[in-house]
GUVEX-737029 format. One record per residue (C-alpha): chain; x, y, z; residue number from 1; residue in one letter. Coordinates in nm, 3 decimals, padded with zeros to 5 digits. Each point is the difference from the previous one (the first is absolute). Layout:
BEGIN
("A" (X Y Z) NUM "A")
...
! end
This chain:
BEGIN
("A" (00.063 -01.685 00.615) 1 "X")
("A" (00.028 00.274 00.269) 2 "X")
("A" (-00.040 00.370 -00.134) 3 "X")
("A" (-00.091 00.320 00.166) 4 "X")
("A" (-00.298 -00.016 -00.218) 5 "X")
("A" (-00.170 -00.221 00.293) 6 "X")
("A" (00.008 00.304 00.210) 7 "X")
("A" (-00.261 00.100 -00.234) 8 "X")
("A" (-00.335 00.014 00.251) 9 "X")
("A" (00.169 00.135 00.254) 10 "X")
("A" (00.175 00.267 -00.187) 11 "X")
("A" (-00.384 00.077 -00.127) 12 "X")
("A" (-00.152 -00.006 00.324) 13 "X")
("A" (00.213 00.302 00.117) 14 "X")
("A" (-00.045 00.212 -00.301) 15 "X")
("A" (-00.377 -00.071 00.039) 16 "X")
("A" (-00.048 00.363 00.150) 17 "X")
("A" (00.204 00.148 -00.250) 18 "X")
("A" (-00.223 -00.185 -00.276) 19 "X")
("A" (-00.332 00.107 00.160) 20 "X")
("A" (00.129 00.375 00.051) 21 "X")
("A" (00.124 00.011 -00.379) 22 "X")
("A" (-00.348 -00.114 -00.102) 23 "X")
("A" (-00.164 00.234 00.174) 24 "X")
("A" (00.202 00.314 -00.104) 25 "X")
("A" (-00.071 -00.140 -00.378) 26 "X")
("A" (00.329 -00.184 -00.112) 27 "X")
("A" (-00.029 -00.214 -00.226) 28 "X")
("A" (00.150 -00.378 -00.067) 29 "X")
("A" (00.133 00.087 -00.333) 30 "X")
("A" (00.169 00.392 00.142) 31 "X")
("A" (00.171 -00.223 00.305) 32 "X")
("A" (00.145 -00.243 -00.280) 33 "X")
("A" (00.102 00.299 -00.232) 34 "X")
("A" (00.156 00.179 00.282) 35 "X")
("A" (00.196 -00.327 00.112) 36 "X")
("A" (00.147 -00.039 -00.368) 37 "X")
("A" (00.085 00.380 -00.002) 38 "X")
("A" (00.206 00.032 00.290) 39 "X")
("A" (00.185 -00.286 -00.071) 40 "X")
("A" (00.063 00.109 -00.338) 41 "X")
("A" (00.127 00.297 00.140) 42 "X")
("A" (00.212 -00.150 00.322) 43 "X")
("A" (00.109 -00.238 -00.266) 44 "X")
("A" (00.143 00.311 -00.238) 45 "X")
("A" (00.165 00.204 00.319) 46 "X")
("A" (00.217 -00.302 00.121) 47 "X")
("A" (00.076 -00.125 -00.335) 48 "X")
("A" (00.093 00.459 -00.137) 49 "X")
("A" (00.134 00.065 00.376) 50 "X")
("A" (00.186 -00.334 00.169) 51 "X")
("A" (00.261 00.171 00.173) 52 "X")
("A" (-00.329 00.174 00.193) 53 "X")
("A" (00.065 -00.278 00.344) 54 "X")
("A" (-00.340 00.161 00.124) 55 "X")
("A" (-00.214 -00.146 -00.292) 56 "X")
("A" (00.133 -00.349 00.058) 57 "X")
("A" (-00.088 -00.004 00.405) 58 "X")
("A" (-00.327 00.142 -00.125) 59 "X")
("A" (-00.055 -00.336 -00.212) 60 "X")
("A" (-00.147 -00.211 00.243) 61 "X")
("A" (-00.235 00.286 00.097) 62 "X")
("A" (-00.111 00.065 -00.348) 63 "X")
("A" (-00.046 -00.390 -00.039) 64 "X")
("A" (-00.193 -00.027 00.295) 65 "X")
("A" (-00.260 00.285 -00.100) 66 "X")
("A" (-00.006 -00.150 -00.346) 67 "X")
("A" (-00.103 -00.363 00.176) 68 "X")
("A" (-00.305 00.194 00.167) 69 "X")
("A" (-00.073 00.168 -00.302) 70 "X")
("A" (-00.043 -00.338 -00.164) 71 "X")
("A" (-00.181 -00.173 00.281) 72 "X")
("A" (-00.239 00.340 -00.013) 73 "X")
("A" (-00.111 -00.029 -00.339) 74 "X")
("A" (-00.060 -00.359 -00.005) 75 "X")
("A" (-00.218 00.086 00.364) 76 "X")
("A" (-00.195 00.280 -00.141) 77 "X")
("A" (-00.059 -00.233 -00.292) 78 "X")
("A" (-00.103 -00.243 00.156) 79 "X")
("A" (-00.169 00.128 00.290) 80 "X")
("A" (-00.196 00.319 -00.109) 81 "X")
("A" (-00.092 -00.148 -00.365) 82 "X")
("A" (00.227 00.177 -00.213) 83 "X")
("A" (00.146 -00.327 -00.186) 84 "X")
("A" (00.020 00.034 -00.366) 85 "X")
("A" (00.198 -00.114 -00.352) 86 "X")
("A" (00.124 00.292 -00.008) 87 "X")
("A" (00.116 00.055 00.407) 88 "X")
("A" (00.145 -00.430 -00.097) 89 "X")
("A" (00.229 00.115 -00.231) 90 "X")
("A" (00.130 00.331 00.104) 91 "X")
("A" (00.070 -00.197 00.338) 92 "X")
("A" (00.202 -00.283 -00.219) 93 "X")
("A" (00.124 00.234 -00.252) 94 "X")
("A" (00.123 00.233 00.307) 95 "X")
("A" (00.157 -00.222 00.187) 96 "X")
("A" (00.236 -00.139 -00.250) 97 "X")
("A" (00.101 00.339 -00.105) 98 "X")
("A" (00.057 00.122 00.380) 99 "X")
("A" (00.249 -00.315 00.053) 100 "X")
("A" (00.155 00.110 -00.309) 101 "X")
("A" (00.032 00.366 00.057) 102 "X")
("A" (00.167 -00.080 00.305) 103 "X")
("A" (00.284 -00.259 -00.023) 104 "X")
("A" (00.092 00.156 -00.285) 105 "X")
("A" (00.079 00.288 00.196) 106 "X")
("A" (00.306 -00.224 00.053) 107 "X")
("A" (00.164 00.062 -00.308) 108 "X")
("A" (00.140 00.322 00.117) 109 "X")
("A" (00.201 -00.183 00.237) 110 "X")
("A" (00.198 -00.222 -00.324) 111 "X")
("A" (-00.239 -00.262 00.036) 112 "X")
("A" (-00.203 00.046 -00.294) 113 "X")
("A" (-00.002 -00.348 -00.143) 114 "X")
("A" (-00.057 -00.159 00.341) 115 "X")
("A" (-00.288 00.224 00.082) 116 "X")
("A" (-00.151 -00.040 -00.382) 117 "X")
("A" (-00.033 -00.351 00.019) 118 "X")
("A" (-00.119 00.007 00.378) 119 "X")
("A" (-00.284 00.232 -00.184) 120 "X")
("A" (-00.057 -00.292 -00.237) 121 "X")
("A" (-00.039 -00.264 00.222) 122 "X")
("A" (-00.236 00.178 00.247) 123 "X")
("A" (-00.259 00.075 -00.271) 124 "X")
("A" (00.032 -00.363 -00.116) 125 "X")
("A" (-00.089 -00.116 00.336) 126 "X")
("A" (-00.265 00.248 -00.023) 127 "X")
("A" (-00.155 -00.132 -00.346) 128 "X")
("A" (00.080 -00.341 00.105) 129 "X")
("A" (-00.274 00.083 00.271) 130 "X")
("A" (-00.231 00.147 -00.220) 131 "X")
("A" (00.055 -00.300 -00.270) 132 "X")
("A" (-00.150 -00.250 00.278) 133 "X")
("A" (-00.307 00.243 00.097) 134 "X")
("A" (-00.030 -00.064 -00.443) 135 "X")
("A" (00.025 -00.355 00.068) 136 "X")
("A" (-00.167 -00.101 00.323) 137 "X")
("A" (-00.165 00.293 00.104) 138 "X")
("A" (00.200 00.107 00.289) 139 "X")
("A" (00.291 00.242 00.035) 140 "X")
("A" (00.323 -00.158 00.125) 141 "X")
("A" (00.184 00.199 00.273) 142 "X")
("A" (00.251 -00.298 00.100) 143 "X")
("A" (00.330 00.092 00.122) 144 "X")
("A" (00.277 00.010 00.084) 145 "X")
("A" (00.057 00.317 -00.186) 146 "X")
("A" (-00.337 00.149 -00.086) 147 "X")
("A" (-00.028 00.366 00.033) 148 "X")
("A" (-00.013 00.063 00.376) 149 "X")
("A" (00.309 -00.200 00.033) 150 "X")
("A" (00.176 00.233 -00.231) 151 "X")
("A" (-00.082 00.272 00.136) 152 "X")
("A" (00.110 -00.070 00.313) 153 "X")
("A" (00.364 -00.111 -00.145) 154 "X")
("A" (-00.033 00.311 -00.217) 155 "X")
("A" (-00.046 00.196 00.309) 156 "X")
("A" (00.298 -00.183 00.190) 157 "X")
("A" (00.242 00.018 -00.347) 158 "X")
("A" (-00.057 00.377 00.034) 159 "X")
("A" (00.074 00.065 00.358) 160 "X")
("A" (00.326 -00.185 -00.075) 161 "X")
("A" (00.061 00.245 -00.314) 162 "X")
("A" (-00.075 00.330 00.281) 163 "X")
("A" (00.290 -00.178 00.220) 164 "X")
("A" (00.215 -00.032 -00.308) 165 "X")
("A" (00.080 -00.371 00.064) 166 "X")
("A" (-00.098 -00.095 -00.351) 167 "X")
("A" (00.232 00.021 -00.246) 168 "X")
("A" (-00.125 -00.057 -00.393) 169 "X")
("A" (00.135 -00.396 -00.026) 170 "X")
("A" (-00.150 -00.067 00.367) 171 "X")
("A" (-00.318 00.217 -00.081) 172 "X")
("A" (-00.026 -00.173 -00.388) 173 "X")
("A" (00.050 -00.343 00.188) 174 "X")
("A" (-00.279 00.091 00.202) 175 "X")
("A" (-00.216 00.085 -00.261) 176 "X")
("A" (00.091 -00.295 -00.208) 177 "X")
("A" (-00.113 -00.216 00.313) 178 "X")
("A" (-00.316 00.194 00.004) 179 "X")
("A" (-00.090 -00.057 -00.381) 180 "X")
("A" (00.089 -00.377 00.088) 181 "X")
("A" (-00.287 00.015 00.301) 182 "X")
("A" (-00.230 00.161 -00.280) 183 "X")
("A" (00.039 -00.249 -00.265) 184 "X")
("A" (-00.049 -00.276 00.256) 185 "X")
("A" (-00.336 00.150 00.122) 186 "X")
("A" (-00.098 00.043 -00.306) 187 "X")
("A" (00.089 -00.431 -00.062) 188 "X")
("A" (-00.177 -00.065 00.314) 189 "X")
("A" (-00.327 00.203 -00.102) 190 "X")
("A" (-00.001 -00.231 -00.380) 191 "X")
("A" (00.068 -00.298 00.222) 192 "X")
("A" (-00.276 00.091 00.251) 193 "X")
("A" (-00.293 00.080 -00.315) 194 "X")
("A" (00.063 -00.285 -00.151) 195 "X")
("A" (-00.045 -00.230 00.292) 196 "X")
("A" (-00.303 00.180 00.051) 197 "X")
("A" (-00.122 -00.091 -00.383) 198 "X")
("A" (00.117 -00.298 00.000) 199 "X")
! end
């Protein structure tokens, strides 16, 4: 199904300079992936401690977008300059899951804790759901239409909306609600798609 996530190459193709240019200076795979789950940790904690602040929300999309790169970074300098490793595998899993969680539950100071917790939920099942059929058939599912560039990017919109103040908590919850629905369906259509493959 479409997903942002086919933007993929191209996305890398840009940040190519950026990857060489980290290598060179000494950064390493595994720092890039810590930094990524550290910032959103603590973007995640400012909106959720400080949601009247309207400038944190219209920084959102921002923050997402620089946390995208970060991702598509570590997996390039992995990749790319030989610095793949068990270790680099899971902190990049392990960091991910924890950075989508960090930051929609930054919702809850907005009276949509509930919403936001199960949204959490959902996206790391979609996220183990992936992992489950790299377990099964040896390849990591990224299948939309919800994976994590897609939320992101409806993160990023959801927040601009919040810095406007046209979200009220039932419209913003209903949102959110919508958003745990998308998860929970990715995560279906990444079972379906492993055990086709196994079959």
């Amino acid at each position: 199904m479409p997903s942002v996530y086919a933007l993929k190459s191209a996305f890398q193709k840009l940040l190519s300079p950026a990857a060489s240019g980290l290598n060179t200076l000494g950064v390493t795979a595994n720092e890039v992936t810590l930094a990524a789950a550290i910032t959103s940790i603590a973007y995640g904690a400012a909106i959720g401690f400080y949601p009247q602040v309207q400038a944190l929300w219209f920084g959102l999309p921002a923050f997402l977008f620089v946390r995208m790169a970060l991702n598509a970074l570590d997996g390039m300098l992995a990749r790319d300059y030989g610095q793949a490793s068990k270790k680099g595998a899971f902190l990049n899993e392990l960091g991910d899951i924890v950075s989508d969680a960090a930051l929609i539950l930054g919702f809850w100071g907005l009276g949509a804790g509930l919403a936001a917790a199960v949204f959490a939920l959902t996206a790391a099942l979609s996220e183990v759901a992936g992992l489950g059929a790299q377990a099964i058939c040896g390849v990591r599912r990224y299948d939309g239409p919800f994976g994590k560039s897609d939320r992101a990017v409806v993160l990023g919109v959801i927040g601009c909306l919040v810095g406007l103040d046209l979200l009220g908590p039932m419209l913003l919850c209903g949102l959110l609600w919508l958003c745990a629905a998308g998860a929970l369906f990715t995560c279906w259509q990444r079972i379906a798609a492993a055990l086709r493959e196994d079959a």
